[in-house]
C-alpha positions, 0 to 999 in steps of 0.5 A: 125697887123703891118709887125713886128707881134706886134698888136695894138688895139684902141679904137674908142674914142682914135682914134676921140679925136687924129685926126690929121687934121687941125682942130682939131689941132687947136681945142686943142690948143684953149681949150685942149684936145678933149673930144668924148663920148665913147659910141656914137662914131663910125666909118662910113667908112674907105678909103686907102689914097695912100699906107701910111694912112687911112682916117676915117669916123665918125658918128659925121660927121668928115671925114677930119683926115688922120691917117698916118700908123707911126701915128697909130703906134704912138698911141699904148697903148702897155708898149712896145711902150709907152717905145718905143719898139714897 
């Protein structure tokens, strides 16, 4: 729950395939959008970079996504947030 009470809920999958690292990055820009199975894909471990992003840890062995708090955020399926209320 973010400080202004909304809630976000992600799926795993929607996490992996919008990882923000560098290689991933590059990834979509050569052949579009990332496509991780939903039914697989798990996270293994979760550490807190400073005080303004999670690193995850995934059971496909990627570890190198720094998923800022803005970032998440950003990523909220919500009506509100996608008309940018959220």
């Amino acid at each position: 729950m973010w400080k202004d009470g909304h809630r976000t809920v992600l799926p795993f999958q929607h996490l992996r395939e919008s990882c923000p690292c560098a290689s991933c990055n590059d990834l979509r820009k050569k052949f579009g959008p990332l496509v991780i199975n939903k039914d697989t894909i798990r996270i293994t471990e979760i550490r807190p970079v400073g005080r303004y992003a999670l690193n995850i840890f995934w059971n496909d062995g990627h570890q190198t996504g720094i998923y800022a708090w803005e970032f998440l955020r950003s990523l909220c399926p919500c009506g509100d947030c996608r008309k940018g209320q959220g």
